[in-house]
Backbone bond lengths (Angstrom), bond angles and torsions (degrees), N, CA, C in turn:
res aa  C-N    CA-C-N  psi(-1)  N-CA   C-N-CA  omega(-1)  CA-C   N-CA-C  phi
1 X - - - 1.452 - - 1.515 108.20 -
2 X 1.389 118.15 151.77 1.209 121.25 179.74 1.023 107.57 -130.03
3 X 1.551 125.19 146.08 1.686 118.33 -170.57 1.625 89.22 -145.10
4 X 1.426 103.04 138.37 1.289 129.69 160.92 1.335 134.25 -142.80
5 X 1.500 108.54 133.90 1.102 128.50 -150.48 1.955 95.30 -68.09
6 X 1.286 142.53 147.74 0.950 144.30 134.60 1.423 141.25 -42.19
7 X 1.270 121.55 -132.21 1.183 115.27 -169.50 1.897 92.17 -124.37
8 X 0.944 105.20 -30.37 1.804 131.26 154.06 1.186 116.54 -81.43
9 X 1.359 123.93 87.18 1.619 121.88 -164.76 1.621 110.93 -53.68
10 X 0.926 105.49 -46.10 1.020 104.58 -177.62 1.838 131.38 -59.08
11 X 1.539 93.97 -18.52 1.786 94.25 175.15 1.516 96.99 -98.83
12 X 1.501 113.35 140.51 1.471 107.95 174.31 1.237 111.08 -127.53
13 X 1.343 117.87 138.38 1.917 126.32 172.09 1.685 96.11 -64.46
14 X 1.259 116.54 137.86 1.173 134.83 168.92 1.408 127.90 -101.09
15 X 1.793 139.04 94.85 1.415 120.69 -161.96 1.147 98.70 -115.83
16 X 1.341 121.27 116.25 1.508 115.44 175.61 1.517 101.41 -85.87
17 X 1.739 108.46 175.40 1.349 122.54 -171.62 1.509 96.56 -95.72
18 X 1.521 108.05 155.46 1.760 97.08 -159.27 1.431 88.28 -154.51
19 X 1.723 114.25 115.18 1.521 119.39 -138.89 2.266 72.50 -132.16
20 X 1.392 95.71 108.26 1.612 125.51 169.84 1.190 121.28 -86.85
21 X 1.143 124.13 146.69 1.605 121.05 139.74 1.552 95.61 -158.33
22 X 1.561 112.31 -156.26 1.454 128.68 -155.76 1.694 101.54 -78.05
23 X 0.934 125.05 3.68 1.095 145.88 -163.12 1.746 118.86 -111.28
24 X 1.412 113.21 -42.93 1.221 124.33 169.58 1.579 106.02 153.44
25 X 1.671 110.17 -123.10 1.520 103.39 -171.87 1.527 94.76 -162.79
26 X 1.165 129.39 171.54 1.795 144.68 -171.69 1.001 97.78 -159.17
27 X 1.998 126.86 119.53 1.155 122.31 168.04 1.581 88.21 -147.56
28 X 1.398 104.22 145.91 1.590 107.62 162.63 1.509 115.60 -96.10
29 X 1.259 107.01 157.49 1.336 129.72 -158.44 1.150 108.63 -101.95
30 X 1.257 114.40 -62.22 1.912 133.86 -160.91 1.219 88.36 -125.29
31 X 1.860 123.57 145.88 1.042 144.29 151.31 1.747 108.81 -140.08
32 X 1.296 141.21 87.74 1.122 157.83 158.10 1.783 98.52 0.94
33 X 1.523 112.58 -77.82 1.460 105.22 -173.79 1.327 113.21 -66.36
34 X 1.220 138.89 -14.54 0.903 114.33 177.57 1.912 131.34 -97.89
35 X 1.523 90.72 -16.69 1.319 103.00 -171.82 1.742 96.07 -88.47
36 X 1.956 120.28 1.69 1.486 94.49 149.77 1.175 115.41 -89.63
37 X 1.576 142.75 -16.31 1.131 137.93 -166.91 1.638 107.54 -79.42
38 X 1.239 114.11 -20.37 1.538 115.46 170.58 1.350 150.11 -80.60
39 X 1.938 84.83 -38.40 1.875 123.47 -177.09 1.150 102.77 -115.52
40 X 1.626 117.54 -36.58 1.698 108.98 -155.70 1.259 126.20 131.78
41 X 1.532 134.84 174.85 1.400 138.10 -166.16 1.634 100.59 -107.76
42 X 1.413 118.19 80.19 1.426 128.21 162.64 1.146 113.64 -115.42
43 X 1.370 125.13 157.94 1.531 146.74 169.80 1.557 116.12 -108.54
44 X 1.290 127.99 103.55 1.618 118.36 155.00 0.826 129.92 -28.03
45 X 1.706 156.85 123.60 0.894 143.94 153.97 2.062 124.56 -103.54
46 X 1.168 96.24 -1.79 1.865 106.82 -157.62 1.352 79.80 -165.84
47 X 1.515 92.27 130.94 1.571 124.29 -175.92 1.936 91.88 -116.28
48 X 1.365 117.62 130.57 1.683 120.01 160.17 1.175 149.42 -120.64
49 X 1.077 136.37 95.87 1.854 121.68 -165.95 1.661 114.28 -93.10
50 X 0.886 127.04 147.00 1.272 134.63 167.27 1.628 122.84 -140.23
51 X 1.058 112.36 127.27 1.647 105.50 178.69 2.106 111.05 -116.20
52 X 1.248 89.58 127.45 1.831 98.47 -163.12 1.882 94.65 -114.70
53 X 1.431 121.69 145.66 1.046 130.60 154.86 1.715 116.55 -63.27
54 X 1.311 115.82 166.02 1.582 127.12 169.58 1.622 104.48 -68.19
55 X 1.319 86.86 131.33 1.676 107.71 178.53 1.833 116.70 101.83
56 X 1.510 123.33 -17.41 0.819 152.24 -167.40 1.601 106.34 -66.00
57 X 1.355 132.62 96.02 1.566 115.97 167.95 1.665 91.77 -114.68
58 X 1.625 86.42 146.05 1.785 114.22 168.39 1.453 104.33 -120.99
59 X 1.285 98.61 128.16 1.582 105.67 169.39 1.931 102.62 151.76
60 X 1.687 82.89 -144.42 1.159 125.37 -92.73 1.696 118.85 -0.56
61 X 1.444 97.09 114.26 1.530 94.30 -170.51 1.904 106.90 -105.73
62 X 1.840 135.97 177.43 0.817 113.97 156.68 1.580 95.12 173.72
63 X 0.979 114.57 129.07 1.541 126.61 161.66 1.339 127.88 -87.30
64 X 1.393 110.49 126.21 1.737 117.61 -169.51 1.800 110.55 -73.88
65 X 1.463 97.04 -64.91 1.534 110.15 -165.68 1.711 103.55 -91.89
66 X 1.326 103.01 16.78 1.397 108.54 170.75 1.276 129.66 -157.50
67 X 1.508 98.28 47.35 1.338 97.24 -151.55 1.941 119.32 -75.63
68 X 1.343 102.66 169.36 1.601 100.15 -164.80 1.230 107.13 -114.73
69 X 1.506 122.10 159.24 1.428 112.44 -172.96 1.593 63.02 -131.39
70 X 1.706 110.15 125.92 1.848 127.64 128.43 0.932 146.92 -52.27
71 X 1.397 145.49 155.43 0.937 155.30 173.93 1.623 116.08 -129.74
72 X 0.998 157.21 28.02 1.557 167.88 -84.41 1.855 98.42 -127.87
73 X 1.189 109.12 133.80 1.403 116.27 158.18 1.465 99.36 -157.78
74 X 1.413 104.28 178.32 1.571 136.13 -157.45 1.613 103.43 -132.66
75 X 1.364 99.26 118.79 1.431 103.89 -150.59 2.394 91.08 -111.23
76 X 1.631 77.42 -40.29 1.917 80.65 -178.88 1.745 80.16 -144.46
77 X 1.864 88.88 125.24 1.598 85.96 150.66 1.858 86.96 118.96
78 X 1.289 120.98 -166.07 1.329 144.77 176.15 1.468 99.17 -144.18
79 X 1.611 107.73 138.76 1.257 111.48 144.61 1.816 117.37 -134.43
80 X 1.083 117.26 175.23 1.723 126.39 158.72 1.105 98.67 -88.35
81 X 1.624 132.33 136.38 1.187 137.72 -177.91 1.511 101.58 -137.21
82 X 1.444 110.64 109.37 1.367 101.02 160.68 1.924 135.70 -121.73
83 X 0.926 130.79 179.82 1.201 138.80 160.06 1.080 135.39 -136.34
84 X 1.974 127.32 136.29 0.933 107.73 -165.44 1.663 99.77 -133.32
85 X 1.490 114.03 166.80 1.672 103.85 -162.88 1.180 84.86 -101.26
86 X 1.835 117.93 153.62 1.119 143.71 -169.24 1.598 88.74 -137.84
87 X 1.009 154.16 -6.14 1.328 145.81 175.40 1.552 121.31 -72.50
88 X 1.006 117.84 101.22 1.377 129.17 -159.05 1.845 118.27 -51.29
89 X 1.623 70.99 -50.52 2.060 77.65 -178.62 1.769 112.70 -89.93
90 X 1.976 93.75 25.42 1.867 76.96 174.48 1.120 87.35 -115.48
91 X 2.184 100.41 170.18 1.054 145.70 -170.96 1.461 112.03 -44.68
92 X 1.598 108.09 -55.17 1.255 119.14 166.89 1.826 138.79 -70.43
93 X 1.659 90.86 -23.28 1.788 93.49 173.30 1.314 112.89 7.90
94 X 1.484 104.75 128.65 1.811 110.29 166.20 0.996 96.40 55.25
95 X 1.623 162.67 13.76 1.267 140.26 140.22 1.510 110.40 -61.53
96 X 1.504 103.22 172.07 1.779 109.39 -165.71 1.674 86.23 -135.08
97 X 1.692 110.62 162.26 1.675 109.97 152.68 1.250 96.75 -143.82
98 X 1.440 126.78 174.91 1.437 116.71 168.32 1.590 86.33 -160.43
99 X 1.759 92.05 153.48 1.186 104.02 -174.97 1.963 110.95 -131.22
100 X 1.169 127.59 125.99 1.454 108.29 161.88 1.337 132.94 -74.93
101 X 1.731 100.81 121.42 1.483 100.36 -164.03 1.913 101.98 -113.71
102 X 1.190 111.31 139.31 1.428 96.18 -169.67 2.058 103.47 -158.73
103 X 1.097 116.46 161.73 1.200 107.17 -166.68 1.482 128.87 -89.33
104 X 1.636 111.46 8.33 1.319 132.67 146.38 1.749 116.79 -75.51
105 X 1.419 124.71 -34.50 1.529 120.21 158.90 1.247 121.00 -91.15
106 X 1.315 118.73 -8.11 1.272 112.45 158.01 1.693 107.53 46.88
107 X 0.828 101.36 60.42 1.949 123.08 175.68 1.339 123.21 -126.65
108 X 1.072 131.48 120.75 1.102 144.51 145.26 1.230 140.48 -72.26
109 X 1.805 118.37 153.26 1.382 107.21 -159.55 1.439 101.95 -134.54
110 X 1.553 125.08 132.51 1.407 118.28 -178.91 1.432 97.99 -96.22
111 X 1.608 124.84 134.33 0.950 109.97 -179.88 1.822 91.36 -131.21
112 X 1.205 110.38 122.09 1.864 115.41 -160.49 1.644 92.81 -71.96
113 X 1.329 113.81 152.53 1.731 113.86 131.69 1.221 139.06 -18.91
114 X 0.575 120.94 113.91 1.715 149.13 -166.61 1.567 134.04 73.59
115 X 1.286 88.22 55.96 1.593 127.28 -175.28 1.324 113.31 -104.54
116 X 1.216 132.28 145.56 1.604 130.54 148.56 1.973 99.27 -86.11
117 X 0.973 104.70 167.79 1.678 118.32 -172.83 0.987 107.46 -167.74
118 X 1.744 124.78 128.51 1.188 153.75 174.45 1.607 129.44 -139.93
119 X 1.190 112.55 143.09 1.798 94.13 172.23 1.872 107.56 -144.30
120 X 1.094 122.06 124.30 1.212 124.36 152.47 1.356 116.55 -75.13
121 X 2.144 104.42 146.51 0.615 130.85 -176.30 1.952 126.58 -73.28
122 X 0.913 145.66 106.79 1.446 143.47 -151.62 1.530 123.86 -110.29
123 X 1.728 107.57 -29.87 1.321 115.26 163.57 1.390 118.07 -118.88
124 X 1.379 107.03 -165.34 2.195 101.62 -171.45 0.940 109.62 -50.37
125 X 1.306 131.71 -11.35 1.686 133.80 -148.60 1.211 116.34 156.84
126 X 1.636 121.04 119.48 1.639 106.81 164.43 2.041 96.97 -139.91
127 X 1.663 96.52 154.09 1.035 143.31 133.29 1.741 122.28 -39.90
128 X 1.484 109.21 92.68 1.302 126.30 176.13 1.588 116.12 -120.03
129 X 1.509 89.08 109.14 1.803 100.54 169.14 1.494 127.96 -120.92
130 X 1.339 117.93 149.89 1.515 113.10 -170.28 1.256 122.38 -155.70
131 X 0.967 160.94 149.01 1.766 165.47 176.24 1.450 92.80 -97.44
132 X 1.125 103.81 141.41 2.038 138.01 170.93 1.359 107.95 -128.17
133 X 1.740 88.05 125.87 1.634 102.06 178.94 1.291 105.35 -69.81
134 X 1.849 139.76 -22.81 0.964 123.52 166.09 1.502 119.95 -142.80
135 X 1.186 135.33 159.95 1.536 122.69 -175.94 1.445 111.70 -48.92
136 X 1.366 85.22 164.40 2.059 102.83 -166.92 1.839 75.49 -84.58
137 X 2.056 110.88 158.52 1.511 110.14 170.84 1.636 74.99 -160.67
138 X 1.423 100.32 92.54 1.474 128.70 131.35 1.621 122.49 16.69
139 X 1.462 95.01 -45.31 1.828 94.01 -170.66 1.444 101.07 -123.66
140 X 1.391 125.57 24.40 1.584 154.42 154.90 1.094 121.93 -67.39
141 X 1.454 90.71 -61.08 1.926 98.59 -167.99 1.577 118.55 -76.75
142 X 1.372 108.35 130.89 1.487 125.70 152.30 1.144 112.56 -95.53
143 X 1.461 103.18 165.93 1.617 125.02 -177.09 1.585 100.09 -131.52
144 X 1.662 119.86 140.03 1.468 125.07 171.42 1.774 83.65 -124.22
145 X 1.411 114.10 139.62 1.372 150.52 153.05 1.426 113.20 -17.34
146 X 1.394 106.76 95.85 1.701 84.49 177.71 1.587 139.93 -59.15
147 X 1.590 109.12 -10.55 1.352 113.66 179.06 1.523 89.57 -125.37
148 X 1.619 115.22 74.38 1.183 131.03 176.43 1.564 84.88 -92.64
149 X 1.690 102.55 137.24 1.537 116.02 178.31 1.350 107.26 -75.12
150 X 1.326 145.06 -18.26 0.998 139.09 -168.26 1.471 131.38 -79.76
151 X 1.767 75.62 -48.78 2.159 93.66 158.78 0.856 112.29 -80.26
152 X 1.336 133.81 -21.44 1.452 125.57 -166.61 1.821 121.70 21.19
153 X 1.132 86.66 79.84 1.857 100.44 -172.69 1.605 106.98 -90.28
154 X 1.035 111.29 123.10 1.478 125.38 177.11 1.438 115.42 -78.65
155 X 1.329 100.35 75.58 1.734 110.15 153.70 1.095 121.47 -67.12
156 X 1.722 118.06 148.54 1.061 125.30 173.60 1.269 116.26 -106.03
157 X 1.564 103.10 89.21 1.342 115.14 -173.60 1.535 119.43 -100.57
158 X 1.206 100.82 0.12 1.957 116.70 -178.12 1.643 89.22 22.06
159 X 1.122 126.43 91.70 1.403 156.82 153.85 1.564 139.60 56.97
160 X 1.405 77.65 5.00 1.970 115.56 -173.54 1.591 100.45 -92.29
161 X 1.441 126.52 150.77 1.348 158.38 144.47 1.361 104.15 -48.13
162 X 1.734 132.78 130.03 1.157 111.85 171.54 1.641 93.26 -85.24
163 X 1.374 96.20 -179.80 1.414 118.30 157.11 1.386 142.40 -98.81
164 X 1.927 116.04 81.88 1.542 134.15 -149.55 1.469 107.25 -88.71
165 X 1.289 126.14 143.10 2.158 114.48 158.02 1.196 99.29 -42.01
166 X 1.147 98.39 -156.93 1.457 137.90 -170.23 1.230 80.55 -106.54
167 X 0.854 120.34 -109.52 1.977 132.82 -178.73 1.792 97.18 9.14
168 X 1.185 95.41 -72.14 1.950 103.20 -169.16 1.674 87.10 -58.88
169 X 1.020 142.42 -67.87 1.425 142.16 -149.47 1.473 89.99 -52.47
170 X 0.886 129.06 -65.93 1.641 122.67 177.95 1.428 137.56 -75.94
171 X 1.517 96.36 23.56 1.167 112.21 175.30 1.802 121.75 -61.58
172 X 1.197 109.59 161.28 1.431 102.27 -174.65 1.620 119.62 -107.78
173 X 1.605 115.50 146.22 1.634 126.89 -166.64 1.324 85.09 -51.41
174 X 1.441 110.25 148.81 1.786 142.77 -179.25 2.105 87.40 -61.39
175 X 1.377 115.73 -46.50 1.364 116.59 -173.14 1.680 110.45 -65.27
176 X 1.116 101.00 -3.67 1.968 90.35 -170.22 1.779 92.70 -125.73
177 X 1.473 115.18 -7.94 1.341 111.01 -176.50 1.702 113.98 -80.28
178 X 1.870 106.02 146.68 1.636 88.94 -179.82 1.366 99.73 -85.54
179 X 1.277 101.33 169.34 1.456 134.78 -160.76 1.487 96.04 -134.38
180 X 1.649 105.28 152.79 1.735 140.22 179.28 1.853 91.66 -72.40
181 X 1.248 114.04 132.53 1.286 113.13 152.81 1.301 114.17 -79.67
């Protein structure tokens, strides 16, 4: 596996080695020692799949008093995957990165605690799975706006509206949202 740090050191693209033939392919995903020597000393607790049509963004999602550190890949499909820091006293605050994760690169993305996290949808349909450093709690989660003016996050929406809940549609400006000290 190969891990590199972003533009947000702290979130890293994940490329595992991906050993083919006529037959198919074998690659590992998760390796415990190594993904602390890269990301850090976390534990999985909640494994997630979700499958979204094209045009489809979920997010910006994020839990305060519980917050989750991801693990996200793209198993069928493409998505835009981003993250954005909510940690008040870091360097980066309110910065964003995004990465394309899709099931021909077969990449993964660590995206730590105290992040917002979102991903639009890019092909007919994809397959989204991920590990959480801690359970999802319902009366935790906020939502910030995906075409929050502040981040101004560059989706690749080639000229279309995504398609948000209700929940995300009323999500709140990055400026009125709480933030990680």
């Amino acid at each position: 596996m190969e891990y590199q740090a972003l533009a947000i050191p702290d979130v890293v693209l994940l490329t595992p080695k991906v050993f083919g033939d006529e037959r198919g392919f074998f690659m590992e995903t998760f390796r415990q020692n190594e993904f602390e020597q890269h990301c850090g000393d976390y534990q999985f607790v909640q494994d997630n799949h979700s499958k979204s049509a094209k045009g489809i963004l979920r997010g910006l999602h994020y839990q305060l008093e519980n917050p989750q550190g991801k693990l996200v890949r793209v198993t069928r499909g493409e998505v835009f995957d981003v993250a954005v820091d909510m940690r008040k006293g870091s360097s980066t605050y309110g910065q964003w990165v995004g990465a394309t994760l899709s099931e021909d690169n077969k990449q993964l993305l660590w995206v730590p605690p105290g992040f917002a996290h979102a991903f639009y949808v890019t092909s007919d349909e994809a397959e989204f799975q991920y590990k959480c450093t801690d359970y999802y709690a319902p009366g935790d989660e906020y939502s910030i706006r995906w075409n929050d003016p502040d981040l101004a996050i560059d989706w690749p929406l080639n000229g279309t509206e995504p398609r948000v809940s209700e929940k995300d549609a009323q999500g709140l400006l990055f400026r009125d949202a709480p933030c990680f000290k």
